[in-house]
PDB file with one MODEL, atoms N, CA, C and O in Angstrom:
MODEL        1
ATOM      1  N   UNK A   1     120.430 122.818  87.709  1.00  0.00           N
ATOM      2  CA  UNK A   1     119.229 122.642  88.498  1.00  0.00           C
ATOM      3  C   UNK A   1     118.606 121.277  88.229  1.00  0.00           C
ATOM      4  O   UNK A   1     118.334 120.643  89.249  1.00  0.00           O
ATOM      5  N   UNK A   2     118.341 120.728  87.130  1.00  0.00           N
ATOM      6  CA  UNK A   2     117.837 119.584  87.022  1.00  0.00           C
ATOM      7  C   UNK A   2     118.586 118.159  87.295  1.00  0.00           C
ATOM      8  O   UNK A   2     118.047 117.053  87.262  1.00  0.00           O
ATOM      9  N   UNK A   3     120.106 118.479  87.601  1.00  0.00           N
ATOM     10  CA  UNK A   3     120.629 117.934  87.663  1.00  0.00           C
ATOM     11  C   UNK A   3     120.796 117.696  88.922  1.00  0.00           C
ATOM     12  O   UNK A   3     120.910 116.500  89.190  1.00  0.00           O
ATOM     13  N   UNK A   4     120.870 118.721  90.145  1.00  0.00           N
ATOM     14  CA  UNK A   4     120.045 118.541  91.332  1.00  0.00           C
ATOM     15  C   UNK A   4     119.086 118.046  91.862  1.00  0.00           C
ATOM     16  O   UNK A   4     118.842 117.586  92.978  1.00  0.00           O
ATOM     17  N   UNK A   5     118.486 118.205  90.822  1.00  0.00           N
ATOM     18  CA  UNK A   5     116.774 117.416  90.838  1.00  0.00           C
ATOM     19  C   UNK A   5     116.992 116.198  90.777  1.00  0.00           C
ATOM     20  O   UNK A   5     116.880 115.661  91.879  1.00  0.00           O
ATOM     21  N   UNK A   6     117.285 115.448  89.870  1.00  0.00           N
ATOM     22  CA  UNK A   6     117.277 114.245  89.891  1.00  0.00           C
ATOM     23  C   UNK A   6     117.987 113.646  90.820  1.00  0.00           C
ATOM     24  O   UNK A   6     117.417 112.700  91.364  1.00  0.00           O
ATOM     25  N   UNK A   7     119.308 113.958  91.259  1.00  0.00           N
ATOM     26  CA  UNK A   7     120.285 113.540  92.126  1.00  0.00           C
ATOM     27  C   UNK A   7     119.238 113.646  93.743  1.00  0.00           C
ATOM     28  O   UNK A   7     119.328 112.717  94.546  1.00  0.00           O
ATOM     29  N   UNK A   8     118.601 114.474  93.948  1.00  0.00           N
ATOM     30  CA  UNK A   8     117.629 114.451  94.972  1.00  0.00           C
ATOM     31  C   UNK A   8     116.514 113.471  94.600  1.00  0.00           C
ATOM     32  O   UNK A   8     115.990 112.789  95.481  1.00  0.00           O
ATOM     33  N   UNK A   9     116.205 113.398  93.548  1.00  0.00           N
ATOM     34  CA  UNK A   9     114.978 112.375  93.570  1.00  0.00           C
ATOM     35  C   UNK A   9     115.518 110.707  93.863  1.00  0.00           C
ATOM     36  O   UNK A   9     114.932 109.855  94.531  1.00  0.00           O
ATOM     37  N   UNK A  10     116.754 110.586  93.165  1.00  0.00           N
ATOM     38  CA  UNK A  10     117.836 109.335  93.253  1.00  0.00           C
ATOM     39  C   UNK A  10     117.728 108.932  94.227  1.00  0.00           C
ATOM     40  O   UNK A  10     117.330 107.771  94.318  1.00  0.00           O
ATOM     41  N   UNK A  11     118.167 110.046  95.980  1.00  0.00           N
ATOM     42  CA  UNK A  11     118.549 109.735  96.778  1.00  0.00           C
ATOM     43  C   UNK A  11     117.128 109.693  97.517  1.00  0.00           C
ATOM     44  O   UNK A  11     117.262 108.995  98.521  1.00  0.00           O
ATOM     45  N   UNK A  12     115.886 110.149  97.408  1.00  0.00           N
ATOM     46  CA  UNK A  12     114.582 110.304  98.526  1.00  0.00           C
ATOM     47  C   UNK A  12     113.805 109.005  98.092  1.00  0.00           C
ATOM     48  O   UNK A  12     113.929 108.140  97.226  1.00  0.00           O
ATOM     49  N   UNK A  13     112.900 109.314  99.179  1.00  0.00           N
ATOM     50  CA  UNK A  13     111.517 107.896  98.857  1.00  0.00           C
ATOM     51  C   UNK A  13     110.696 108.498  97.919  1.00  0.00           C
ATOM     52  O   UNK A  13     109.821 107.787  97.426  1.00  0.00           O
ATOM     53  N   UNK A  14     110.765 109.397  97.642  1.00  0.00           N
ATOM     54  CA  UNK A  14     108.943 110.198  96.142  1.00  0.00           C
ATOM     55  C   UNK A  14     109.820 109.266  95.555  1.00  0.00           C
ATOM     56  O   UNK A  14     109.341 108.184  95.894  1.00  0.00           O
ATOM     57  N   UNK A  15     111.013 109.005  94.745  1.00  0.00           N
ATOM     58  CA  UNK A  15     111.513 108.395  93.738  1.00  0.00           C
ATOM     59  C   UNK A  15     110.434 107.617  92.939  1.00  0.00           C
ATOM     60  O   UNK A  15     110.182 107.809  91.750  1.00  0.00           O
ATOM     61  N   UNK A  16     109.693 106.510  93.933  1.00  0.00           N
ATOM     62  CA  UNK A  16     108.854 105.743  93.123  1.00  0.00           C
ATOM     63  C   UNK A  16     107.630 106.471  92.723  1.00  0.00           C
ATOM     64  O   UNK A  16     107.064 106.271  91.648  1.00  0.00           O
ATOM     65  N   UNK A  17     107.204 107.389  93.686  1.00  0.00           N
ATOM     66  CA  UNK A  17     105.990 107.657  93.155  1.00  0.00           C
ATOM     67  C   UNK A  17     105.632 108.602  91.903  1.00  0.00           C
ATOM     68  O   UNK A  17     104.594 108.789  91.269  1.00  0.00           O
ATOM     69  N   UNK A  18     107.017 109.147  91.815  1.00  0.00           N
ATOM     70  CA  UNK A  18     107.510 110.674  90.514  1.00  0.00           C
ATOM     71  C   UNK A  18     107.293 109.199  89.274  1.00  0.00           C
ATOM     72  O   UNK A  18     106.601 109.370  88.270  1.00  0.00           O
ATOM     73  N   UNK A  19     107.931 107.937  89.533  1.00  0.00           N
ATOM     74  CA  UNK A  19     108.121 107.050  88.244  1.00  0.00           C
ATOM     75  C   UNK A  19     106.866 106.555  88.134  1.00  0.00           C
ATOM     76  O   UNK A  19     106.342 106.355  87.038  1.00  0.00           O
ATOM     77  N   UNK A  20     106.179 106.275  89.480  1.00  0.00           N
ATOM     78  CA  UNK A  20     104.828 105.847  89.147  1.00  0.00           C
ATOM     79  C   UNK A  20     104.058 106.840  88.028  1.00  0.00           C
ATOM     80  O   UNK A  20     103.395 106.545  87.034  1.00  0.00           O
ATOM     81  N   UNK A  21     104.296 107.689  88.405  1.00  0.00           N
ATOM     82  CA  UNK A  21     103.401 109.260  87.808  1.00  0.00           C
ATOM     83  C   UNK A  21     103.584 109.107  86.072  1.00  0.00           C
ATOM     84  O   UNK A  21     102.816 108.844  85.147  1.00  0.00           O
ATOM     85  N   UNK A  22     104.837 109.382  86.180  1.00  0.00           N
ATOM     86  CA  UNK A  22     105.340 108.965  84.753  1.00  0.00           C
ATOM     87  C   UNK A  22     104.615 107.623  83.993  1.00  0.00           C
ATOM     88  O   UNK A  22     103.933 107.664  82.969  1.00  0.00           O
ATOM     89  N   UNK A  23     104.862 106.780  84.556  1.00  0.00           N
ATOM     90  CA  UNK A  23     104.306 105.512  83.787  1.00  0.00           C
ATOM     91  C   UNK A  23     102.812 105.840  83.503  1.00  0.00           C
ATOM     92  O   UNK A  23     102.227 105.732  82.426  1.00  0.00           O
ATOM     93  N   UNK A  24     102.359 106.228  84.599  1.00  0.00           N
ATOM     94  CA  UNK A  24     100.861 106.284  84.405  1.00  0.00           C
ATOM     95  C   UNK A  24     100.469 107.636  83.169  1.00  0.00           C
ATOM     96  O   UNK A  24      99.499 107.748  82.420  1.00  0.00           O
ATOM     97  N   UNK A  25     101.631 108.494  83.360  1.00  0.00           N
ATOM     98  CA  UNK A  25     100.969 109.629  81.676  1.00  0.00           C
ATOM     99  C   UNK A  25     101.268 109.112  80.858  1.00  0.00           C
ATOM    100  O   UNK A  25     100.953 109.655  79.799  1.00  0.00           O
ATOM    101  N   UNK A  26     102.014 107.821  80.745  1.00  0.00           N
ATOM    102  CA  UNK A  26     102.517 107.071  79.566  1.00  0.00           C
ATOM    103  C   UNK A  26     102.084 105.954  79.223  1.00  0.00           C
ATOM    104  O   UNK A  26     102.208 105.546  78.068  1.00  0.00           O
ATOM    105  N   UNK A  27     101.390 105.140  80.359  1.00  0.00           N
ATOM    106  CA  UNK A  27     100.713 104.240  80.257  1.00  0.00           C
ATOM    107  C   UNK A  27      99.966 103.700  78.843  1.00  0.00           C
ATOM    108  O   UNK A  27     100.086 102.617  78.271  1.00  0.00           O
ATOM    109  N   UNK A  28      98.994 105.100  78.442  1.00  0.00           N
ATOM    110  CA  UNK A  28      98.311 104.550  77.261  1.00  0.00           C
ATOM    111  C   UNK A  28      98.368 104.513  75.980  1.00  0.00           C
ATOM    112  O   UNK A  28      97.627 104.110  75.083  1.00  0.00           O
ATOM    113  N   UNK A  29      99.720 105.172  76.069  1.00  0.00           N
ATOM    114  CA  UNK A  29     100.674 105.035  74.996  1.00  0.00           C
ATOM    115  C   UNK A  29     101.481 103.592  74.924  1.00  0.00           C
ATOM    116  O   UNK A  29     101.574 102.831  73.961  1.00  0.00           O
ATOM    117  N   UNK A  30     101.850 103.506  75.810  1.00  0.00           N
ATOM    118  CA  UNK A  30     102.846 102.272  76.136  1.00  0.00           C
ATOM    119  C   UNK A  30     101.954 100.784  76.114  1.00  0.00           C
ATOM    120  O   UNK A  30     102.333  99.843  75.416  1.00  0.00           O
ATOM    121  N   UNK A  31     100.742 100.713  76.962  1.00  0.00           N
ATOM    122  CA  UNK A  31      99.813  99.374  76.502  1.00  0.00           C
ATOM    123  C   UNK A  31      98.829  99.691  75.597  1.00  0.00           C
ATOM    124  O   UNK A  31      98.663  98.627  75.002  1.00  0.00           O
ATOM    125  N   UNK A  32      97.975 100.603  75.063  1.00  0.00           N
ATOM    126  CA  UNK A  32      97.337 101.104  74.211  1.00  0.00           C
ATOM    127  C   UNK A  32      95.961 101.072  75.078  1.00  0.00           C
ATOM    128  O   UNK A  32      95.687 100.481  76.122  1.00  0.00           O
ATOM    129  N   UNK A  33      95.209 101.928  74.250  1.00  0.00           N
ATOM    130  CA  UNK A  33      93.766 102.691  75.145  1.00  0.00           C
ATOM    131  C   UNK A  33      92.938 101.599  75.601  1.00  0.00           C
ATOM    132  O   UNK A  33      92.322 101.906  76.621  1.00  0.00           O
ATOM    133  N   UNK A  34      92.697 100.324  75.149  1.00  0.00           N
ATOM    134  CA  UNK A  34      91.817  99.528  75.700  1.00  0.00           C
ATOM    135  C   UNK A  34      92.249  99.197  77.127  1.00  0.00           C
ATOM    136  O   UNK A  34      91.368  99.259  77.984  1.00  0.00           O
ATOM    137  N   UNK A  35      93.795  98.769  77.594  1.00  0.00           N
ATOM    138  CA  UNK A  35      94.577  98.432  79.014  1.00  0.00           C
ATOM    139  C   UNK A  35      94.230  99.552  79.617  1.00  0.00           C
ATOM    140  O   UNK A  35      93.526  99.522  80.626  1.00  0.00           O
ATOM    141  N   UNK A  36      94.742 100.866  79.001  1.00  0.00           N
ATOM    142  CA  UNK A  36      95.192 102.160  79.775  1.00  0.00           C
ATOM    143  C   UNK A  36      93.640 102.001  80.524  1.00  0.00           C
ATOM    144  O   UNK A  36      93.570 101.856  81.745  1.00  0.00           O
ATOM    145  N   UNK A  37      92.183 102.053  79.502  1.00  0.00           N
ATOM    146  CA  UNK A  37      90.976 102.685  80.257  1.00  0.00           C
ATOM    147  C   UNK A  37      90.496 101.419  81.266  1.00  0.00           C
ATOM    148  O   UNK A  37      89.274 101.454  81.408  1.00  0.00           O
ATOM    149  N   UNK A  38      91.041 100.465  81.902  1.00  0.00           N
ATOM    150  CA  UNK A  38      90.431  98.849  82.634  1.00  0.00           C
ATOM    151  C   UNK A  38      91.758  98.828  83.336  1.00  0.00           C
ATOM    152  O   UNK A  38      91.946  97.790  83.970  1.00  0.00           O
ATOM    153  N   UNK A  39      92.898  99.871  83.391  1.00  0.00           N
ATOM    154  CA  UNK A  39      93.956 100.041  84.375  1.00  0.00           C
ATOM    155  C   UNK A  39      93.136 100.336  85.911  1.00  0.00           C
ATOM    156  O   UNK A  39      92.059 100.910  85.748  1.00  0.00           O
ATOM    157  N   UNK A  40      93.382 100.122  86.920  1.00  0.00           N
ATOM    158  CA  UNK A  40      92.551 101.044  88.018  1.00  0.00           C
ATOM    159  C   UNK A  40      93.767 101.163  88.783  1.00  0.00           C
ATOM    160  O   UNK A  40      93.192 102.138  89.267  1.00  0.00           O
ATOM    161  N   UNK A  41      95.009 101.128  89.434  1.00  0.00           N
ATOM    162  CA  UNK A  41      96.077 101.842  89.569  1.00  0.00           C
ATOM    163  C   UNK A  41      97.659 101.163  89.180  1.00  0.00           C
ATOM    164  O   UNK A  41      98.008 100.037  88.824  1.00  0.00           O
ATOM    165  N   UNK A  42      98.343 102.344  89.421  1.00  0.00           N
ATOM    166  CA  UNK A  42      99.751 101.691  88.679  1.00  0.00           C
ATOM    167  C   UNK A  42     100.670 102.559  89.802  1.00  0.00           C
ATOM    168  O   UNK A  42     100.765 103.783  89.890  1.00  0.00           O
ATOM    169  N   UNK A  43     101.448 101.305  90.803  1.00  0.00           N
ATOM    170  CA  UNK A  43     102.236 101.650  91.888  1.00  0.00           C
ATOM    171  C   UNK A  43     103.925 100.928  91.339  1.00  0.00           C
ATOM    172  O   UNK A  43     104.217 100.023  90.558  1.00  0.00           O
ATOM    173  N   UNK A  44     104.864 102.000  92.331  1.00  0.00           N
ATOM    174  CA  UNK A  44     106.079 101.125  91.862  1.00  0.00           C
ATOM    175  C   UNK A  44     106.812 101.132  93.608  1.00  0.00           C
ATOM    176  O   UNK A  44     106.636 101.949  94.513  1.00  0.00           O
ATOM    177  N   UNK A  45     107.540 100.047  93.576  1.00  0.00           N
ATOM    178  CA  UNK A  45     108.416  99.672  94.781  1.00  0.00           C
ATOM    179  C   UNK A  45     109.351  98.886  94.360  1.00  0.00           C
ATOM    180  O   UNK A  45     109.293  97.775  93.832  1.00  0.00           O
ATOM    181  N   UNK A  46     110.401  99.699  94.697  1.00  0.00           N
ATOM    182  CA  UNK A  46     111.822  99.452  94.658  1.00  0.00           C
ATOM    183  C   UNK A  46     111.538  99.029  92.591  1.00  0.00           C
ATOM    184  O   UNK A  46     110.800  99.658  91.833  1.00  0.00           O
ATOM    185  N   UNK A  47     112.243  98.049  92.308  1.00  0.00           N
ATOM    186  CA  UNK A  47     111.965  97.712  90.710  1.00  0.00           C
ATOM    187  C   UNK A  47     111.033  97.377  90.644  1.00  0.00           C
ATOM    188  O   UNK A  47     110.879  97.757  89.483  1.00  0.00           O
ATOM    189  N   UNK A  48     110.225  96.986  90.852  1.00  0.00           N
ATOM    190  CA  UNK A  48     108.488  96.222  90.588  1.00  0.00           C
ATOM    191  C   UNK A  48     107.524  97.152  90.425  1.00  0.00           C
ATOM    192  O   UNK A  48     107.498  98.174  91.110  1.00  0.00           O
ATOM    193  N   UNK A  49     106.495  96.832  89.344  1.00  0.00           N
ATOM    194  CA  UNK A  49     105.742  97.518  88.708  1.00  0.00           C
ATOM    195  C   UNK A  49     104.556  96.661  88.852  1.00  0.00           C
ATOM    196  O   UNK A  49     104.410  95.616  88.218  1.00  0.00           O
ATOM    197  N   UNK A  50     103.394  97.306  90.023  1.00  0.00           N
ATOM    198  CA  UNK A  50     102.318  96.647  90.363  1.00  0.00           C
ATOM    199  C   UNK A  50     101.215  97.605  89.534  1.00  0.00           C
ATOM    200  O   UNK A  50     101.035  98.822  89.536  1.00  0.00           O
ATOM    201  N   UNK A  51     100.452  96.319  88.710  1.00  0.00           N
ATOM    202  CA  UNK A  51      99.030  96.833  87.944  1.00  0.00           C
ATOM    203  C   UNK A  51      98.377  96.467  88.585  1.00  0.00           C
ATOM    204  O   UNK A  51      98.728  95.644  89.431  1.00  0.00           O
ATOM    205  N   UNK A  52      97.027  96.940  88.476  1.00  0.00           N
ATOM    206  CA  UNK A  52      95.787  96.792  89.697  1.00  0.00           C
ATOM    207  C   UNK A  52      94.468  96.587  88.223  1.00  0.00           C
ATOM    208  O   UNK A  52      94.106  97.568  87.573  1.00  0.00           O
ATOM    209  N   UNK A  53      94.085  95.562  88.026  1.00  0.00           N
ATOM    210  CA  UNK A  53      92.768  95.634  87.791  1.00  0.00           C
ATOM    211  C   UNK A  53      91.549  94.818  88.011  1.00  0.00           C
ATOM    212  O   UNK A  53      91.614  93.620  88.286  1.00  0.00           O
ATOM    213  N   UNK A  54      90.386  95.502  87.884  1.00  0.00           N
ATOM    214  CA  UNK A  54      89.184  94.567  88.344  1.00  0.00           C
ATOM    215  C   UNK A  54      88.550  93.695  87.248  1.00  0.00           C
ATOM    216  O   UNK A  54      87.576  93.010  87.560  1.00  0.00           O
ATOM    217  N   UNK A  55      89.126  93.657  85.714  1.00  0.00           N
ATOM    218  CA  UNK A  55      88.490  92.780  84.795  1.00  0.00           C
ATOM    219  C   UNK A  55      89.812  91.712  85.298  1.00  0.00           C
ATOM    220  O   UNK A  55      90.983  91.972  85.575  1.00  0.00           O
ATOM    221  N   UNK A  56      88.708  89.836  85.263  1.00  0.00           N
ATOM    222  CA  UNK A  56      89.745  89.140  85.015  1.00  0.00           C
ATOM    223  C   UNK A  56      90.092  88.847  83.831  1.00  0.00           C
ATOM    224  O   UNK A  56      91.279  88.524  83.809  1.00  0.00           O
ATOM    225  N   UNK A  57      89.513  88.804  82.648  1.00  0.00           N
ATOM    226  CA  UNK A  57      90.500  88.343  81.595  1.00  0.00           C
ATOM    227  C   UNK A  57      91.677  89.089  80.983  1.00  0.00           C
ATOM    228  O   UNK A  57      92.622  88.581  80.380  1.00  0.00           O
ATOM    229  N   UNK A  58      91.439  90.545  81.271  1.00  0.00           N
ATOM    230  CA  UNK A  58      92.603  91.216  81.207  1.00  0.00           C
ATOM    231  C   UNK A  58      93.776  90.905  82.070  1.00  0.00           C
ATOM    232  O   UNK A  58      94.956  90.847  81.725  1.00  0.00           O
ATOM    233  N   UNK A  59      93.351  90.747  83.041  1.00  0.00           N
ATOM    234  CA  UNK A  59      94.878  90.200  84.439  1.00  0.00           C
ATOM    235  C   UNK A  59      95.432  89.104  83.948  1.00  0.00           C
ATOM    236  O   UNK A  59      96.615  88.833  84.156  1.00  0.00           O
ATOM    237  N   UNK A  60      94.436  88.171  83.069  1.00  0.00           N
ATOM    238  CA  UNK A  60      94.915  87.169  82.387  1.00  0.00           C
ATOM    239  C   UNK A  60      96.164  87.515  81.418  1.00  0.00           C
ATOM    240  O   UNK A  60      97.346  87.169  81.416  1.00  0.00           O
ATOM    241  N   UNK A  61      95.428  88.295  80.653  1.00  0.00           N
ATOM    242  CA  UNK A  61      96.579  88.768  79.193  1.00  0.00           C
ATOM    243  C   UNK A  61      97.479  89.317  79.569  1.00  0.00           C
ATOM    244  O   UNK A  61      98.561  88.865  79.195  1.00  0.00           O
ATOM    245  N   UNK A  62      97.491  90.677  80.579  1.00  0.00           N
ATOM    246  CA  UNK A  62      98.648  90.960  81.467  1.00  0.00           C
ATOM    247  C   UNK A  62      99.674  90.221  81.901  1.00  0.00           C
ATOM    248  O   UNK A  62     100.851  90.580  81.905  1.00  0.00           O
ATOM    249  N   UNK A  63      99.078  88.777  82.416  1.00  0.00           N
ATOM    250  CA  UNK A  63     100.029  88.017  83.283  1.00  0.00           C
ATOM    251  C   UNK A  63     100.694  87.524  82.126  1.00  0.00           C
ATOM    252  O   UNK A  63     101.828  87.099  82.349  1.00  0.00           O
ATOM    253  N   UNK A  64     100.323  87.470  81.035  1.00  0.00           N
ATOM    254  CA  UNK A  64     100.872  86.659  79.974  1.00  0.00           C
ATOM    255  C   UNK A  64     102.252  87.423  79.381  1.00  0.00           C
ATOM    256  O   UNK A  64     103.360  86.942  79.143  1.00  0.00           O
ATOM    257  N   UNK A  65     101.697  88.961  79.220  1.00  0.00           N
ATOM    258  CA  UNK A  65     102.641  90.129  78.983  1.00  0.00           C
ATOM    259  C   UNK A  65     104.049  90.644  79.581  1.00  0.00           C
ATOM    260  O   UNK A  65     104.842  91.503  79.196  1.00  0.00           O
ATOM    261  N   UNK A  66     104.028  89.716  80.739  1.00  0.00           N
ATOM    262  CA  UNK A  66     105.147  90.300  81.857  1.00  0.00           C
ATOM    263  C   UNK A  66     106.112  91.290  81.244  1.00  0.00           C
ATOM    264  O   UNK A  66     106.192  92.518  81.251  1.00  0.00           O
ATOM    265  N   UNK A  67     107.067  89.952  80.519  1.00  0.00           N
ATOM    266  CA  UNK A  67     108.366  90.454  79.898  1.00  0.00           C
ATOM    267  C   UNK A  67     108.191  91.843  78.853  1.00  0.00           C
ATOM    268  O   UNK A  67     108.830  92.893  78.928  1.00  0.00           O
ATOM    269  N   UNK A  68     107.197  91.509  77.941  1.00  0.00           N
ATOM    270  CA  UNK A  68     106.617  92.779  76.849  1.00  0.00           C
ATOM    271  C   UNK A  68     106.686  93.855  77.837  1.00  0.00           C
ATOM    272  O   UNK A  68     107.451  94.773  77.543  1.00  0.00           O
ATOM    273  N   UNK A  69     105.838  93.972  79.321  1.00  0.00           N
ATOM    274  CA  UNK A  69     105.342  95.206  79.591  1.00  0.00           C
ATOM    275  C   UNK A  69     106.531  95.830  80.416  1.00  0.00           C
ATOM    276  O   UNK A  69     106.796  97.031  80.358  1.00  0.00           O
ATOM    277  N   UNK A  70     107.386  94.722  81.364  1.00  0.00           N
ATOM    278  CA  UNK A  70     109.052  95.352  81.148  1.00  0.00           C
ATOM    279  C   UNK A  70     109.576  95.964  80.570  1.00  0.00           C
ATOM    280  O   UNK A  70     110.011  97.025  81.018  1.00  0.00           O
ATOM    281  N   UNK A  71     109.765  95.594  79.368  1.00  0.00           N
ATOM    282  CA  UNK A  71     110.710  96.136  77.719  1.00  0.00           C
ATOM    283  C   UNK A  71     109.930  97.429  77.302  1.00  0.00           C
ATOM    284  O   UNK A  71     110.656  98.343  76.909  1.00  0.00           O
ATOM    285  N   UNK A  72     108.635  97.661  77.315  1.00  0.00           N
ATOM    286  CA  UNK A  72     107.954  98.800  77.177  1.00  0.00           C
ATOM    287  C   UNK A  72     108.084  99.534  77.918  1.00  0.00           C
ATOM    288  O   UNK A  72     108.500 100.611  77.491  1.00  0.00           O
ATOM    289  N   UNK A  73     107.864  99.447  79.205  1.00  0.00           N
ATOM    290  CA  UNK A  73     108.085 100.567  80.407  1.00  0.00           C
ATOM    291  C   UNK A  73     109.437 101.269  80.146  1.00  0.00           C
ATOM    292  O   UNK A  73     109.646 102.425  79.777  1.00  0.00           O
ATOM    293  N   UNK A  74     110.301 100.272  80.433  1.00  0.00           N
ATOM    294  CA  UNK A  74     111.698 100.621  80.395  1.00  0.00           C
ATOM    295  C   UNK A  74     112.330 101.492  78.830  1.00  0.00           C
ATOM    296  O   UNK A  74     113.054 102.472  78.657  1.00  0.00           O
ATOM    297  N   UNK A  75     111.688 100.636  78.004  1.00  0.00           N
ATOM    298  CA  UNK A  75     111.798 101.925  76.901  1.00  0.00           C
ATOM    299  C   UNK A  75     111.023 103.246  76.655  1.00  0.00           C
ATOM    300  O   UNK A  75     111.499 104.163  75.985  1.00  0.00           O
ATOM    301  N   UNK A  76     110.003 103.278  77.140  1.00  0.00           N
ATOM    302  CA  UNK A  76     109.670 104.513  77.202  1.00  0.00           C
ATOM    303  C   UNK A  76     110.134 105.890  78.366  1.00  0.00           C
ATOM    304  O   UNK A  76     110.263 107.113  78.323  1.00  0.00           O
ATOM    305  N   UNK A  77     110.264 104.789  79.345  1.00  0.00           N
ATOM    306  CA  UNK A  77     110.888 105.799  80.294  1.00  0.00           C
ATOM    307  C   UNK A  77     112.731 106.070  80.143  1.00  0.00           C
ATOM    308  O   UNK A  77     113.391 106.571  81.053  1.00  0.00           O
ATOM    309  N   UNK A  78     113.216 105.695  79.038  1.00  0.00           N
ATOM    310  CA  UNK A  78     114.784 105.726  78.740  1.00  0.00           C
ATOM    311  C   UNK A  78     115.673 105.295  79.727  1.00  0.00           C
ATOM    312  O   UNK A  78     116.824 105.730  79.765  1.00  0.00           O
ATOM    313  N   UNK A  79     115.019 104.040  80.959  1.00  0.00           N
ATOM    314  CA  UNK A  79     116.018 103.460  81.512  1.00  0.00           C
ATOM    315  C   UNK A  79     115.456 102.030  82.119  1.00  0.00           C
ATOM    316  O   UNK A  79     114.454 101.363  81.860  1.00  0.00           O
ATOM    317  N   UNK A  80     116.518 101.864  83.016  1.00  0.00           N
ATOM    318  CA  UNK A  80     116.225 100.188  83.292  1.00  0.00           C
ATOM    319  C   UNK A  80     115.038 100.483  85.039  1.00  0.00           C
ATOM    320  O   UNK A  80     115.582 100.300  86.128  1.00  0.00           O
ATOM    321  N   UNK A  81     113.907 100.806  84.996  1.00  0.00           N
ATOM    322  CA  UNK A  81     113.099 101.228  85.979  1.00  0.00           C
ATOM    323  C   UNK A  81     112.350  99.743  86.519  1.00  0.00           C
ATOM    324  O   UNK A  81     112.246  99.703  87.745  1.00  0.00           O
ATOM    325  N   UNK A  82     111.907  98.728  85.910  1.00  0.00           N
ATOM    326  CA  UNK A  82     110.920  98.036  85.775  1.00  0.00           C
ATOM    327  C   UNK A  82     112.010  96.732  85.824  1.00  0.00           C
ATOM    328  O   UNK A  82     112.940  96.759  85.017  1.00  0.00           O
ATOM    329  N   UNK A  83     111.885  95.466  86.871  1.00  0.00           N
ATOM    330  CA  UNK A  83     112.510  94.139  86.298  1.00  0.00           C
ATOM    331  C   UNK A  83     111.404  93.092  86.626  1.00  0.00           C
ATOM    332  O   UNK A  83     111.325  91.882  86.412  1.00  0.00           O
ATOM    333  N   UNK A  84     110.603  93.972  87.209  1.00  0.00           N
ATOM    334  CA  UNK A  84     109.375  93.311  87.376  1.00  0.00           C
ATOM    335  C   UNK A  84     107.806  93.299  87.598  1.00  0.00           C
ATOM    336  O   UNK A  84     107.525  94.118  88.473  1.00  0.00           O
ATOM    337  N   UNK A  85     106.722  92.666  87.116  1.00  0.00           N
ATOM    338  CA  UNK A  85     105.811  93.114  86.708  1.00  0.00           C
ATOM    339  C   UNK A  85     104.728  91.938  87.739  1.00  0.00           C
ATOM    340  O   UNK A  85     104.779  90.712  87.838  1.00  0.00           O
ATOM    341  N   UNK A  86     103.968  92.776  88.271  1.00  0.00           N
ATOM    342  CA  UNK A  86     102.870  92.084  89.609  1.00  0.00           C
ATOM    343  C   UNK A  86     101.299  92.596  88.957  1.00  0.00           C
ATOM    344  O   UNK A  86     100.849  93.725  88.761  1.00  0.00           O
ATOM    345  N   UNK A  87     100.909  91.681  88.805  1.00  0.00           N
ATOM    346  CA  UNK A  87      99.607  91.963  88.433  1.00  0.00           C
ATOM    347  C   UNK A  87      98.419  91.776  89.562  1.00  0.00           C
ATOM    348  O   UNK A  87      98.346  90.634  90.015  1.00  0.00           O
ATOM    349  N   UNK A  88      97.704  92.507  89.954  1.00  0.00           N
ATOM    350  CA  UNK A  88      96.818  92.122  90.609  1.00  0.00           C
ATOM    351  C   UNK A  88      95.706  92.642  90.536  1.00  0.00           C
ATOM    352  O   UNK A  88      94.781  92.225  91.233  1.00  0.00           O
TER     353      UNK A  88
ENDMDL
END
């Protein structure tokens, strides 16, 4: 059954939004509670991993983070999900 599952999620469009979901319960584990609570949303399309926030000096440090927040995503979620990181 789960193996169905995924093979259906592989092949549909939710795909991104099931990974979005994920990132986001993992989120504040993965950047730690100060990012997670000044996050305001976290979308994915195709490989790209769009952050949304309204502080600028954080979008700053973010933008700085790219590669880090790649290597984090992707390790927490146990695969290669993320090759790229859009801050806005």
């Amino acid at each position: 059954m789960g193996e169905a599952l995924q093979a259906f999620l592989n092949e549909s469009r939710i795909k991104g939004d099931v990974q979005a979901f994920q990132i986001k319960e993992a989120w504040e584990s993965i950047m730690g509670k100060t990012v997670a609570r000044y996050t305001d949303t976290i979308k994915i399309f195709g490989d790209r991993l769009i952050v949304s926030t309204s502080v600028g000096p954080l979008k700053n440090e973010l933008r700085f983070q790219k590669e880090s927040i790649i290597k984090r995503v992707n390790e927490a979620m146990g695969a290669e999900i993320v090759k790229e990181v859009i801050i806005q």
